[in-house]
DRENPA-3360 file (N, C-alpha, C; in nm, 2 decimals, always signed):
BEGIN
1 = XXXXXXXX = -6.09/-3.70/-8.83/-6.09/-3.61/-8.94/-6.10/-3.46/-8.89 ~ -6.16/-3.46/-8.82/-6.24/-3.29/-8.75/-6.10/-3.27/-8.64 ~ -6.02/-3.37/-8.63/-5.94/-3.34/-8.54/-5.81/-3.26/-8.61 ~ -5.79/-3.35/-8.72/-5.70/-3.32/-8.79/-5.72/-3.12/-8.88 ~ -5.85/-3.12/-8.89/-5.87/-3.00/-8.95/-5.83/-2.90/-8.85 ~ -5.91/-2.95/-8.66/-5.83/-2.82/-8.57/-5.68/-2.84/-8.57 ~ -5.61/-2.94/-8.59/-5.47/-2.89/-8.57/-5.43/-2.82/-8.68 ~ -5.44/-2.87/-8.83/-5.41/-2.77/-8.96/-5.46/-2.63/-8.93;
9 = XXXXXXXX = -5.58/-2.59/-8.87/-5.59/-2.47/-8.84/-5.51/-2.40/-8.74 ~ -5.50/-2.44/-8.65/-5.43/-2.44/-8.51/-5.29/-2.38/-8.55 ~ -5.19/-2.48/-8.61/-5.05/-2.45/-8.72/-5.08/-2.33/-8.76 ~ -5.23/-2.32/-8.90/-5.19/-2.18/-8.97/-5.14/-2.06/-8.89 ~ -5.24/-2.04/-8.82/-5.29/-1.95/-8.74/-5.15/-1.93/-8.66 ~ -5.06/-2.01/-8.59/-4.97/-2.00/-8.54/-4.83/-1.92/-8.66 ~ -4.90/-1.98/-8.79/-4.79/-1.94/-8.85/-4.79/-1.82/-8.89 ~ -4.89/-1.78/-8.92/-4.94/-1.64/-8.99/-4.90/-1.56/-8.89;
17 = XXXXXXXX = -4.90/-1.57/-8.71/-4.87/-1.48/-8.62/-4.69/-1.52/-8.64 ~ -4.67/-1.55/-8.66/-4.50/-1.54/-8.64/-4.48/-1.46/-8.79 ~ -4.51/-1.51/-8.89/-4.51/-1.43/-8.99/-4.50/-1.27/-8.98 ~ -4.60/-1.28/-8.91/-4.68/-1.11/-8.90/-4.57/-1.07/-8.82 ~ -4.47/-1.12/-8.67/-4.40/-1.05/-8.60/-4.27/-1.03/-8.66 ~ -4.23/-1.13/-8.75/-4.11/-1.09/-8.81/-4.10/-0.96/-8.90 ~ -4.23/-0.90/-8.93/-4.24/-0.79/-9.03/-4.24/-0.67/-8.94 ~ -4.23/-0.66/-8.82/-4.27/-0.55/-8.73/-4.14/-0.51/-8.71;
25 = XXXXXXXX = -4.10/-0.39/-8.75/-4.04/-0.27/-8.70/-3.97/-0.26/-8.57 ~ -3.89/-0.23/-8.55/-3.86/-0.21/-8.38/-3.78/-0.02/-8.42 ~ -3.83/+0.05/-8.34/-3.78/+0.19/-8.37/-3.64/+0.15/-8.28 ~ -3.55/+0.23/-8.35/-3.44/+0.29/-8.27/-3.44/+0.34/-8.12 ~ -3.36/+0.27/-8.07/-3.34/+0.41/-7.91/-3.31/+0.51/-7.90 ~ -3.24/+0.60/-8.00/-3.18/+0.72/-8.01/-3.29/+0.77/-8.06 ~ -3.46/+0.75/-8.12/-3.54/+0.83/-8.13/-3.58/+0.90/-8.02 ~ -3.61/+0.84/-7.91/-3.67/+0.87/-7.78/-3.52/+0.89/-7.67;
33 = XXXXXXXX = -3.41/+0.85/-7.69/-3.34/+0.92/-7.62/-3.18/+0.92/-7.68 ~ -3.16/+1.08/-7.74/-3.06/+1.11/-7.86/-2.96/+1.14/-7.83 ~ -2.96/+1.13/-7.65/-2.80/+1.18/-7.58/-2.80/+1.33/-7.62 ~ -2.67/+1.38/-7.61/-2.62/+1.48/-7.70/-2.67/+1.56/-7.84 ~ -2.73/+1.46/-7.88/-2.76/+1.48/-7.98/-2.93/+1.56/-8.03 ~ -2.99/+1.54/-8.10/-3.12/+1.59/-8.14/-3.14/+1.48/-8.24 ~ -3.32/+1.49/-8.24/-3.36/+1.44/-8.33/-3.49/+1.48/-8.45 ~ -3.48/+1.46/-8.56/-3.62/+1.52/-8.65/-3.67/+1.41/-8.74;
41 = XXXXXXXX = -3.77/+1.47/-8.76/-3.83/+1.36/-8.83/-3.92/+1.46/-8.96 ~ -3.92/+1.36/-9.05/-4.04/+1.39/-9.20/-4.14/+1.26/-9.17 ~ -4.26/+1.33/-9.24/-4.38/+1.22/-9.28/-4.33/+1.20/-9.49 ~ -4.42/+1.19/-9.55/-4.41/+1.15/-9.73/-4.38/+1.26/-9.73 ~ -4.32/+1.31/-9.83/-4.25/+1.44/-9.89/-4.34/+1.45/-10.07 ~ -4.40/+1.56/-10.04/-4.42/+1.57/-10.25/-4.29/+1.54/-10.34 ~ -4.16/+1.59/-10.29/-4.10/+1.59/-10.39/-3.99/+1.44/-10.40 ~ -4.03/+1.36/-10.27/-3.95/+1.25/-10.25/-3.87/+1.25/-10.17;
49 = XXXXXXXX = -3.82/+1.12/-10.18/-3.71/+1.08/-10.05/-3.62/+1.13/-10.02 ~ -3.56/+1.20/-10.12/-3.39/+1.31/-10.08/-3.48/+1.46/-10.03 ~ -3.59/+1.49/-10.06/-3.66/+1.65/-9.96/-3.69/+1.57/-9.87 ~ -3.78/+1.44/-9.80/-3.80/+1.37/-9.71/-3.69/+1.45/-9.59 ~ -3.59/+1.31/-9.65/-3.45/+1.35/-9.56/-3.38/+1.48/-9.57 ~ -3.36/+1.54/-9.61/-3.36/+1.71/-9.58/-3.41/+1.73/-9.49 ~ -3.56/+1.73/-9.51/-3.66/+1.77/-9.42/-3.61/+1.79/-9.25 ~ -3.61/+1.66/-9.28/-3.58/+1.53/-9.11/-3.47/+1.63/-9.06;
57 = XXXXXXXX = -3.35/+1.60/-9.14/-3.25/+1.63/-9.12/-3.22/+1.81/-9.07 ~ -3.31/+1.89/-9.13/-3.29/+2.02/-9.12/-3.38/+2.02/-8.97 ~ -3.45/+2.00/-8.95/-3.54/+2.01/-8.82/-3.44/+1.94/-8.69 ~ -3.38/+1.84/-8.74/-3.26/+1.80/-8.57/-3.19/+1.89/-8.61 ~ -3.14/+1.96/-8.69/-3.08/+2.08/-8.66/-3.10/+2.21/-8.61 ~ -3.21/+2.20/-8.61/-3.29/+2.32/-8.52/-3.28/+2.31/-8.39 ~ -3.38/+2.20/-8.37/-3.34/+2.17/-8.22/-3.21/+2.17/-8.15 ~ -3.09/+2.09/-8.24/-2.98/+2.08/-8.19/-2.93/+2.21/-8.15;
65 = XXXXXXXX = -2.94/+2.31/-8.29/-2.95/+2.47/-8.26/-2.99/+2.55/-8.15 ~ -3.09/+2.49/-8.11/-3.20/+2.59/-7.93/-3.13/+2.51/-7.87 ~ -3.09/+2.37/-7.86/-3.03/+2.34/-7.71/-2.88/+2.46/-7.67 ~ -2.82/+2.46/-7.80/-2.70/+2.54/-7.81/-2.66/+2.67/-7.76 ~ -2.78/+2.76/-7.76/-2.81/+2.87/-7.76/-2.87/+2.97/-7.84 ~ -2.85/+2.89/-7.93/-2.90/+2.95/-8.12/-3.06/+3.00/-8.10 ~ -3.08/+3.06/-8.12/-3.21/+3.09/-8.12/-3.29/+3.10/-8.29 ~ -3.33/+3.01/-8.29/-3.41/+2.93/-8.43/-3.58/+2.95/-8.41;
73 = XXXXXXXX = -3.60/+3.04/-8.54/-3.73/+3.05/-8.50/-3.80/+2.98/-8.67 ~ -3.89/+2.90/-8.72/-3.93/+2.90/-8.84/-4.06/+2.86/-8.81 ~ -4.11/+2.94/-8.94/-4.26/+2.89/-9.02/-4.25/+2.84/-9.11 ~ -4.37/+2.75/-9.13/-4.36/+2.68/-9.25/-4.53/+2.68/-9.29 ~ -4.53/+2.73/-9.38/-4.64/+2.78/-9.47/-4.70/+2.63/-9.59 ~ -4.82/+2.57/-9.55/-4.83/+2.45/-9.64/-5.02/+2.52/-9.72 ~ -4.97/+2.51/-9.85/-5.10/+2.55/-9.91/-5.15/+2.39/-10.00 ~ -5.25/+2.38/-9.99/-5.33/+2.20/-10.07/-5.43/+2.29/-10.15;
81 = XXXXXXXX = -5.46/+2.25/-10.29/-5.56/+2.25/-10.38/-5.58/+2.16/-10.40 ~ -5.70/+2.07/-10.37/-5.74/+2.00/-10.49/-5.88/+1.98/-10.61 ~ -5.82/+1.92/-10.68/-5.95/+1.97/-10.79/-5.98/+1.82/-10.82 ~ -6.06/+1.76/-10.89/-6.08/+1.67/-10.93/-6.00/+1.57/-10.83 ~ -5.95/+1.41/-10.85/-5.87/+1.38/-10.82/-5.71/+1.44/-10.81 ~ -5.66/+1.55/-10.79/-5.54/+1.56/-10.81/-5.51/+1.65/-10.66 ~ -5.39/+1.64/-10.63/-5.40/+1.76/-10.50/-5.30/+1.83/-10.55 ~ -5.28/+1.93/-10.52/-5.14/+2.06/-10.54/-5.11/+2.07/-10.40;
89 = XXXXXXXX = -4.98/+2.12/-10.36/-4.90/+2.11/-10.27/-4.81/+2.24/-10.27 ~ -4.83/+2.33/-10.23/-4.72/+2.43/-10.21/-4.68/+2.48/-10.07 ~ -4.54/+2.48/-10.05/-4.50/+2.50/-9.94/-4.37/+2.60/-9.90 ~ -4.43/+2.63/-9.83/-4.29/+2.77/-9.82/-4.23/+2.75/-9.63 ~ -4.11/+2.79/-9.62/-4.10/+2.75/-9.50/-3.98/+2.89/-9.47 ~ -3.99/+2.97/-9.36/-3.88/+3.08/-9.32/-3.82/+3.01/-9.20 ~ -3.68/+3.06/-9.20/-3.64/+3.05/-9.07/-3.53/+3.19/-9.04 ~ -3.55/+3.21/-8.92/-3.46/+3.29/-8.83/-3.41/+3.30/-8.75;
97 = XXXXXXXX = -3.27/+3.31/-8.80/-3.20/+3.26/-8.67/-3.10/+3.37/-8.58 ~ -3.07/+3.37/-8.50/-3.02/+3.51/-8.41/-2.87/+3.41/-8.32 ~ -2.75/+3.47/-8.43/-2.65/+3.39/-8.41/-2.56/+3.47/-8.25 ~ -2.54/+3.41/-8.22/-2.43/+3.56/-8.09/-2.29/+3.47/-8.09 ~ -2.24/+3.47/-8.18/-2.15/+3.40/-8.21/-2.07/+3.31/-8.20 ~ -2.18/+3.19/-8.23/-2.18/+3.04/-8.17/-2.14/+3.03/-8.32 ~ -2.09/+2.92/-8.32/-2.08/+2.81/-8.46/-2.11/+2.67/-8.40 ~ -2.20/+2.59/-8.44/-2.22/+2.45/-8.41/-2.23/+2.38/-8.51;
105 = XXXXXXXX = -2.09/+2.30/-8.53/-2.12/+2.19/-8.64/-2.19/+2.06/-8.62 ~ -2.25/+1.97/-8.64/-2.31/+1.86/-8.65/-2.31/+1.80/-8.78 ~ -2.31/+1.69/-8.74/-2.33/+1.55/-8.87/-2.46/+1.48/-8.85 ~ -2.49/+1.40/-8.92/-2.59/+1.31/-8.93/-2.53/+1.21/-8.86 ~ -2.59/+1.14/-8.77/-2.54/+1.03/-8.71/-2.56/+0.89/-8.77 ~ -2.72/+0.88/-8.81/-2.80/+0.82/-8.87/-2.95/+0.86/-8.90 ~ -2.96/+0.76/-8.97/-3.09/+0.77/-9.03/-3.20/+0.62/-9.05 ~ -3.33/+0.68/-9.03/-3.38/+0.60/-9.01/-3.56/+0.57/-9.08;
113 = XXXXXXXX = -3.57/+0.49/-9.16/-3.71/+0.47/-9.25/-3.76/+0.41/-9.18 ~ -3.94/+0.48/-9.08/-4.02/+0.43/-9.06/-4.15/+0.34/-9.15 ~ -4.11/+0.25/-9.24/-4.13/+0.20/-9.35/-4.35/+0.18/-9.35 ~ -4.35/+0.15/-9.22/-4.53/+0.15/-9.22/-4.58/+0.26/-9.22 ~ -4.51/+0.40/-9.18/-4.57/+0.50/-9.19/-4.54/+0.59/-9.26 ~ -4.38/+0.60/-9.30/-4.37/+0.65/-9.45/-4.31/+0.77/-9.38 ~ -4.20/+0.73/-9.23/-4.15/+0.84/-9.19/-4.01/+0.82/-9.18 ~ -3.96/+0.95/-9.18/-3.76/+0.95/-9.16/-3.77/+1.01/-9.09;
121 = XXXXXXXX = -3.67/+0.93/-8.99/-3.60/+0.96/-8.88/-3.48/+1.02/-8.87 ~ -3.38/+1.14/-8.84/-3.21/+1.16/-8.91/-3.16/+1.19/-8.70 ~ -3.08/+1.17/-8.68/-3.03/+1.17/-8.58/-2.87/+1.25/-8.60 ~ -2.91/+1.41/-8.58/-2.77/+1.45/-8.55/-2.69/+1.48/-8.41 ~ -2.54/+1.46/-8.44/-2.50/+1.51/-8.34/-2.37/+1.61/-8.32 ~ -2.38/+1.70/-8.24/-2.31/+1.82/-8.26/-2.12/+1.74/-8.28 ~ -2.03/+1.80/-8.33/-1.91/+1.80/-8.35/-1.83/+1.91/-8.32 ~ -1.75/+1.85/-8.27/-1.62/+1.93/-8.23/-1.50/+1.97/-8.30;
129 = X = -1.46/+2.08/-8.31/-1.37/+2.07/-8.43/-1.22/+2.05/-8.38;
% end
């Protein structure tokens, strides 16, 4: 009887870990190495998933921008109130940029939801016209 309890345990336990690895994430390779390209990322967005992706998306453009020669400089100004349970969120963000008469197009290559942590990934890459 006591035998049969360690192997039913034995199984769970076995199963619950395979369970658990099927749910695990594997990031992309183009986060950590984007070629050509650039990469940015957002954490939760106040206003949701399409500013999220903006977000992502407007920051590998930056980068993409300084590899280029573009000289991209921005602040981003984040103000929190909270009162009671509630928090306020105001955010302002400048950028400037000092063009010498480059034009670089880029596209989104992809995109990518870090689903456990509630982050986007956008992967652009410059184009040629």
């Amino acid at each position: 009887m006591k035998i049969r309890h360690l192997l039913a345990s034995i199984f769970t336990v076995f199963l619950l870990f395979a369970c658990n690895q099927t749910n695990v994430q594997k990031k992309p390779l183009w986060i950590t190495e984007p070629g050509d390209g650039a990469v940015g990322s957002s954490k939760t967005h106040v206003k949701g998933r399409y500013f999220q992706e903006e977000l992502a998306i407007a920051r590998a453009r930056e980068r993409l921008a300084a590899r280029y020669g573009i000289e991209v400089s921005s602040v981003q100004t984040t103000k929190v109130k909270v009162i009671n349970d509630r928090a306020y969120v105001r955010s302002a963000k400048e950028i400037l940029q000092i063009v010498n008469k480059t034009t670089l197009n880029a596209h989104v290559r992809e995109i990518w939801l870090d689903k456990e942590y509630d982050e986007l990934w956008a992967w652009v890459y410059p184009v040629s016209d």
